[in-house]
N, C-alpha and C positions, 0 to 999 in steps of 0.2 A: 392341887389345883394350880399352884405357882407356874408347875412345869407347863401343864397344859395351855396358858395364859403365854408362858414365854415365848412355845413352840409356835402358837398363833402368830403371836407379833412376828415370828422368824420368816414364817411362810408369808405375809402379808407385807414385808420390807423384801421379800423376793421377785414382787410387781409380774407374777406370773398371769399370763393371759388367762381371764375365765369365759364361760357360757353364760351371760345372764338375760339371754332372749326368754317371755312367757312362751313365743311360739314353739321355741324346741320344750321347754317344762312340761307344754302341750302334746303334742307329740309322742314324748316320753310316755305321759301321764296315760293316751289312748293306746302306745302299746303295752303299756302294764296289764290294762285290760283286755285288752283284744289275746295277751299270750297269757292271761295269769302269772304274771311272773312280779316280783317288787321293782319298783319304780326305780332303786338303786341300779337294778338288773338293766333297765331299759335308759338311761339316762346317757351313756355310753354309746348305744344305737344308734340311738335317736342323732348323737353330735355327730355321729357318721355318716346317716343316712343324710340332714342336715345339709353338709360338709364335702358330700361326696368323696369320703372317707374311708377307711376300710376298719372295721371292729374287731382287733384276733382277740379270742378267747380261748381259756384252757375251760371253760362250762358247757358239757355237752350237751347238758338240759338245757340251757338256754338256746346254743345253735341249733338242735333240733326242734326246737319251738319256733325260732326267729329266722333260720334260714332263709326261708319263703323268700324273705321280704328282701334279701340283697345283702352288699356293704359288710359282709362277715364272714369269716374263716376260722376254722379252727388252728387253733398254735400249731398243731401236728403237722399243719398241711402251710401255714405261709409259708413264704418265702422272701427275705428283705431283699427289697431292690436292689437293685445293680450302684455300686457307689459311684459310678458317673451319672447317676441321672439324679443322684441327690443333690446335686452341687446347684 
């Protein structure tokens, strides 16, 4: 338990950007339902869709569930932008 406690405090002195909108939890929460899929599963989408974002995943159950809805790619198929446009 020590570790786990440590490892918390480590991520939490790393002041990493979170999600803590109800309306994306929301979202999440209706396509859990809408795709039968776990909330974990869709939480991810959801920041995407959100966000105007893009979702890769290596889950083909999920993409072919979620597809429809936009904001996702399978890993096989991105491609990372171009490194002048990250800048």
């Amino acid at each position: 338990m020590k570790l786990v406690v440590e490892a918390i405090d480590l991520l939490d002195s790393m002041e990493l950007a979170t999600a803590a909108d109800a309306g994306l939890y929301k979202r999440a929460s209706r396509l859990a339902q809408e795709l039968d899929q776990h909330l974990f599963d869709t939480l991810y989408h959801a920041l995407a869709l959100e966000n105007d974002a893009l979702l890769v995943t290596a889950d083909d159950r999920y993409l072919h569930k979620a597809g429809r809805l936009g904001r996702i790619v399978a890993l096989d198929r991105w491609t990372p932008p171009a490194e002048e446009s990250r800048a």
